[in-house]
C-alpha positions as CSV (number, residue, x, y, z in Angstrom):
1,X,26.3,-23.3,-24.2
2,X,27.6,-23.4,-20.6
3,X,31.0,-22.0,-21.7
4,X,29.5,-19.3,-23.8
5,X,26.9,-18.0,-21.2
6,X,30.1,-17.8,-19.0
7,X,32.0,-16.0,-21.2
8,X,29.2,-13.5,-21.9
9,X,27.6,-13.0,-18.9
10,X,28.4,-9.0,-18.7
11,X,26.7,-8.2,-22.1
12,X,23.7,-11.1,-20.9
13,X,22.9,-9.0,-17.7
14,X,23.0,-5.6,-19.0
15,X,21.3,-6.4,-22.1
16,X,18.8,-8.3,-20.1
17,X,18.5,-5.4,-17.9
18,X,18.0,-2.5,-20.7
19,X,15.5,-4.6,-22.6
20,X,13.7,-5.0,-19.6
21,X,13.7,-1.0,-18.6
22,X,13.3,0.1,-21.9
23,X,9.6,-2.0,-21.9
24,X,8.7,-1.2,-19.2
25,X,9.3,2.6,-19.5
26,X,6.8,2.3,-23.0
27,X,4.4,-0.3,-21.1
28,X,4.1,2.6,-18.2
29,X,3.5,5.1,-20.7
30,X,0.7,3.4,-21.9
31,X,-1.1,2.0,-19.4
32,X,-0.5,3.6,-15.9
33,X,-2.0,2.5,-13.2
34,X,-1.3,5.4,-10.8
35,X,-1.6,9.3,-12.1
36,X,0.6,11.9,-10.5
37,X,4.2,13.0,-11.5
38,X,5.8,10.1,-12.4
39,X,7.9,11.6,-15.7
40,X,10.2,13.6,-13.5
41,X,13.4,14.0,-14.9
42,X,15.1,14.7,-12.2
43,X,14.1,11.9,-10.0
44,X,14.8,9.6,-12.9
45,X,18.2,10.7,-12.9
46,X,18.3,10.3,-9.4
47,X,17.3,6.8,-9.2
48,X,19.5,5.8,-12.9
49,X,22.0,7.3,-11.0
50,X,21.8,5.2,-8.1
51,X,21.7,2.2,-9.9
52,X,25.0,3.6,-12.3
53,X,27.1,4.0,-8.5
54,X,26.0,0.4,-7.0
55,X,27.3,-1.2,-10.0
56,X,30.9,0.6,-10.5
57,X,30.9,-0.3,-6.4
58,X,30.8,-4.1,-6.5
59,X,32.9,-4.0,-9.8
60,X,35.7,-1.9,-7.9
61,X,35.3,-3.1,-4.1
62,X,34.1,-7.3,-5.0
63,X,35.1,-7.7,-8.4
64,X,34.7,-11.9,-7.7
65,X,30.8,-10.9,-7.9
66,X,27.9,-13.6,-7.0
67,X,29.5,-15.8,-10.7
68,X,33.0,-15.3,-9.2
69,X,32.4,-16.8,-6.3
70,X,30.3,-19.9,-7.9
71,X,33.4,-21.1,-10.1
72,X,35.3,-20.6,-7.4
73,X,33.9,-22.7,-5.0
74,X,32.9,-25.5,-8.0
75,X,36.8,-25.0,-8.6
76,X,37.6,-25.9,-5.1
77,X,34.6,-28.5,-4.3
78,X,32.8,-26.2,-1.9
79,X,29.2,-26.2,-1.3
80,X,26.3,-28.8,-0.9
81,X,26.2,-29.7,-4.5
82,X,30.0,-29.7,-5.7
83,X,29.4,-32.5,-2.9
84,X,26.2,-33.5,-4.9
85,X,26.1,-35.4,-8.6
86,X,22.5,-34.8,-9.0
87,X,21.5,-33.7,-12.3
88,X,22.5,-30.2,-13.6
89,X,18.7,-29.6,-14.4
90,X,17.7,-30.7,-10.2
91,X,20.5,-28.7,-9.2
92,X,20.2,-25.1,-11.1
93,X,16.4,-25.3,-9.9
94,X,16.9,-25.9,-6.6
95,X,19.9,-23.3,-6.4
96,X,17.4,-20.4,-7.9
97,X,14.6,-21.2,-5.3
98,X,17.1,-21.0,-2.3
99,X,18.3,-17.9,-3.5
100,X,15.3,-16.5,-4.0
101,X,14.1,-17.7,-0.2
102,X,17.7,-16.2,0.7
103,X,16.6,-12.6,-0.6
104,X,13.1,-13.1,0.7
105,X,14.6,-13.2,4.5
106,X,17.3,-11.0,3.6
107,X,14.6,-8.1,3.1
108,X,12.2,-8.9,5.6
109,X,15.4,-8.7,8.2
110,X,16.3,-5.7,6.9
111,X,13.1,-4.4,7.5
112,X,13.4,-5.6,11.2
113,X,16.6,-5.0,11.9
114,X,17.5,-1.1,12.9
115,X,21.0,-0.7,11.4
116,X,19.6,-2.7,8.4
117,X,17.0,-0.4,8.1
118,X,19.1,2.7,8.2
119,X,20.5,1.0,4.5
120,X,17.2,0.1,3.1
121,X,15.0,3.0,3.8
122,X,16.8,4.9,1.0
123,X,14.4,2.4,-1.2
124,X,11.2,3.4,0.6
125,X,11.7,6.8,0.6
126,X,11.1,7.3,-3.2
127,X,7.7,9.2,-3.0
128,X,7.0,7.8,-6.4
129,X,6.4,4.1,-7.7
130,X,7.1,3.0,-11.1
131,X,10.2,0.7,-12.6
132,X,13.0,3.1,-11.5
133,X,12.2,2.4,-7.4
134,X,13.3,-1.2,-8.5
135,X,16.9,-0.2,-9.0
136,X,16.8,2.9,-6.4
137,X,19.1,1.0,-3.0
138,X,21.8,2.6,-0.7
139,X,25.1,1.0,-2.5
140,X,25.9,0.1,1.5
141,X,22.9,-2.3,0.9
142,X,24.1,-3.2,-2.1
143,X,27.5,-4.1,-0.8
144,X,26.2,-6.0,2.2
145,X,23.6,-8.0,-0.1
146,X,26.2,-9.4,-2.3
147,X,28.4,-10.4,0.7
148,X,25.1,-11.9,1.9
149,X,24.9,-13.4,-1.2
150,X,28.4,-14.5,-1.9
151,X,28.2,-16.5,0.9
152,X,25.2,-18.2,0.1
153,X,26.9,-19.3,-3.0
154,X,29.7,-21.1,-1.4
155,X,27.3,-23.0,1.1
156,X,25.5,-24.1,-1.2
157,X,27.9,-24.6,-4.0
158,X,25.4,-23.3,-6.5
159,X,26.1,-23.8,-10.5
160,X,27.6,-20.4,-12.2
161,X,25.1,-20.9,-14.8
162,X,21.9,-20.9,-12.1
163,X,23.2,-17.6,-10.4
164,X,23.8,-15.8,-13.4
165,X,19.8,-16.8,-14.4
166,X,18.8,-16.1,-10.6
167,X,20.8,-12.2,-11.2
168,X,19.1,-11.4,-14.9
169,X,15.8,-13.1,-13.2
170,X,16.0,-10.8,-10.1
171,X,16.7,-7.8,-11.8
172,X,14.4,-8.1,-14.8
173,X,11.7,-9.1,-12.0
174,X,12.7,-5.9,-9.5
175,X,12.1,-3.7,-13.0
176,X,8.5,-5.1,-13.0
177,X,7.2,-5.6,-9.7
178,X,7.9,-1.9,-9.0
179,X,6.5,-0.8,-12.7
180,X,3.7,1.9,-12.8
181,X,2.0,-0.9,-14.8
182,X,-2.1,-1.5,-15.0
183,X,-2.4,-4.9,-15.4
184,X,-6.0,-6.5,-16.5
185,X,-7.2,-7.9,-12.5
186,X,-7.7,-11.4,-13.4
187,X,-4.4,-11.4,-15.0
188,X,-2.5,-10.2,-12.1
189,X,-5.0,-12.4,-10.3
190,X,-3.2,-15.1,-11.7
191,X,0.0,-14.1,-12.4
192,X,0.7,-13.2,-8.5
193,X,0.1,-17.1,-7.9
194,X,3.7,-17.4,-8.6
195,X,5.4,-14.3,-9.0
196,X,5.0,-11.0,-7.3
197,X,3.3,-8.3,-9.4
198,X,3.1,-4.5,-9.2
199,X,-0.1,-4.7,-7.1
200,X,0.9,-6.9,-4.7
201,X,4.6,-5.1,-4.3
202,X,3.0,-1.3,-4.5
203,X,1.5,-2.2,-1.3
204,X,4.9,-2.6,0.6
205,X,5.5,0.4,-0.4
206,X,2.6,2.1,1.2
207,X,3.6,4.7,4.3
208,X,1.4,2.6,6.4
209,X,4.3,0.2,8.6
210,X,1.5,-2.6,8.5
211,X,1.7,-2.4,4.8
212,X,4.9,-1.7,4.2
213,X,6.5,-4.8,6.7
214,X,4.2,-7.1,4.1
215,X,4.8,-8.8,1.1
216,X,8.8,-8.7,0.9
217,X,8.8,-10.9,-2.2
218,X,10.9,-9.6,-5.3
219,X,10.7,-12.9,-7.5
220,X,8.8,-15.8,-6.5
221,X,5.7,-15.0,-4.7
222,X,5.1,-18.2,-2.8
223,X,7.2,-17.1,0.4
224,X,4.7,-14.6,1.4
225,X,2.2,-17.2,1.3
226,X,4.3,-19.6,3.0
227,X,5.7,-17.4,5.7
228,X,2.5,-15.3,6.4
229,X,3.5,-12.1,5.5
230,X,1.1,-11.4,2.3
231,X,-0.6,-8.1,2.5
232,X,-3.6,-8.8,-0.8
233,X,-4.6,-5.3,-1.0
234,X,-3.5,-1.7,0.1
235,X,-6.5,0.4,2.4
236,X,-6.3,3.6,0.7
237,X,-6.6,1.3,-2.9
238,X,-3.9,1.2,-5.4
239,X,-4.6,4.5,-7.5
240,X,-5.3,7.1,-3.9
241,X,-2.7,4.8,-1.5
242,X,0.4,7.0,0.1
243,X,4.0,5.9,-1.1
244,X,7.7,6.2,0.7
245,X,7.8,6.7,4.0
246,X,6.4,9.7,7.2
247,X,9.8,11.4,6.8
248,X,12.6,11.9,3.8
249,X,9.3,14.0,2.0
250,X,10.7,17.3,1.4
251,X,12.1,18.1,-2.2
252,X,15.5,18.5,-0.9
253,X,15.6,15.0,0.7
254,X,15.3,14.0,-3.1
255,X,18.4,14.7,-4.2
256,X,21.3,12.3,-4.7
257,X,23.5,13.4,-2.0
258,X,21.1,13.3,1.1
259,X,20.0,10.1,-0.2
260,X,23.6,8.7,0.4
261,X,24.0,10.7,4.0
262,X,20.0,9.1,4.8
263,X,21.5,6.4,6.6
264,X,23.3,8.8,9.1
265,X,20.0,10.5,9.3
């Protein structure tokens, strides 16, 4: 089983991630939770674009890629638990959760750090909310992230197999979180307990800074908790709330090419 999620990890991740979309897209469609012009083709295309440029990037400029780097450093004994013989099971759940706090810090500093900022704003900007934000990031971000990443990896000598479930998991979970999804309340009541839902992310992306430098969870929700940073509902309320950011409003600023030049902005 090991070998064979190896060997098809590619068709794993995309078929993961177009299963996930494609639900999503229906589950919106059915039961919105905010009105307003969500269906617009062109900032679908925008945002599917986006996502389409990020990934021929890290193919063409780190082909080694977050499993790359895990045989390699299980190859050459690097990293906490190539020094380890705890069980496979131990080790695969406690690589997922220090990824996940890895990302957790990685946003929050990019929220706090200027230069960062400059990379991630492209995300915020989108003046819409539904699963299409959750792949909508400057491919410089990108790039830096799975550097970031990448280097995690090697410390901690993660397994291949746990990174390529921590990638499908963070990716399928970004889709959702960001979904323009009514969920019953006592179920996202619940559900937020562990992982972060569409309520609780829509409010970081609320063009209040108070809101929006809260709840940086993509996965596991329990960092928020942990770390104090967990915003529970938006001021305005979910379905009248402001999203994206003061500036980057004007139809223009839409469009892919000033989205890539934002950073310069």
């Amino acid at each position: 089983m090991h070998d064979w999620i190896l060997s098809h990890e590619p068709w794993l991740r995309v078929g993961a991630f177009a299963s996930v979309l494609l639900l999503l897209v229906l589950a919106e469609e059915f039961r919105p939770r905010r009105g307003g012009p969500m269906r617009q083709r062109e900032r679908w295309a925008t945002n599917l674009s986006i996502v389409v440029l990020d990934v021929l990037l890290v193919r063409l400029l780190i082909p080694l890629g977050a499993t790359g780097t895990a045989i390699w450093a299980e190859v050459h004994g690097f990293g906490l638990f190539n020094a380890m013989s705890a069980p496979f099971v131990a080790e695969a759940a406690l690589a997922f959760l220090a990824l996940d706090l890895l990302i957790y810090w990685q946003h929050r500093l990019f929220h706090r750090i200027p230069l960062f900022w400059r990379l991630h704003r492209m995300h915020h900007s989108d003046l819409e909310f539904d699963a299409t934000t959750g792949v909508r990031f400057h491919p410089a971000e990108i790039l830096l992230s799975m550097l970031i990443k990448m280097g995690a990896i090697v410390v901690l000598g993660a397994p291949a197999v746990a990174v390529i479930a921590f990638e499908i998991a963070l990716n399928a979970t970004s889709l959702f979180n960001h979904a323009n999804l009514s969920l019953p309340l006592a179920l996202d009541h619940a559900l937020r307990k562990l992982v972060v839902t569409p309520d609780m992310h829509r409010v970081h992306h609320s063009v209040h800074r108070a809101e929006h430098d809260s709840n940086y969870g993509f996965n596991l929700s329990l960092w928020d908790h942990v770390f104090r940073s967990y915003t529970d509902q938006p001021r305005e309320g979910h379905t009248t709330m402001q999203i994206g950011l003061p500036v980057f409003r004007g139809p223009g600023e839409q469009r892919l090419g000033p989205l890539l030049l934002q950073p310069l902005k």
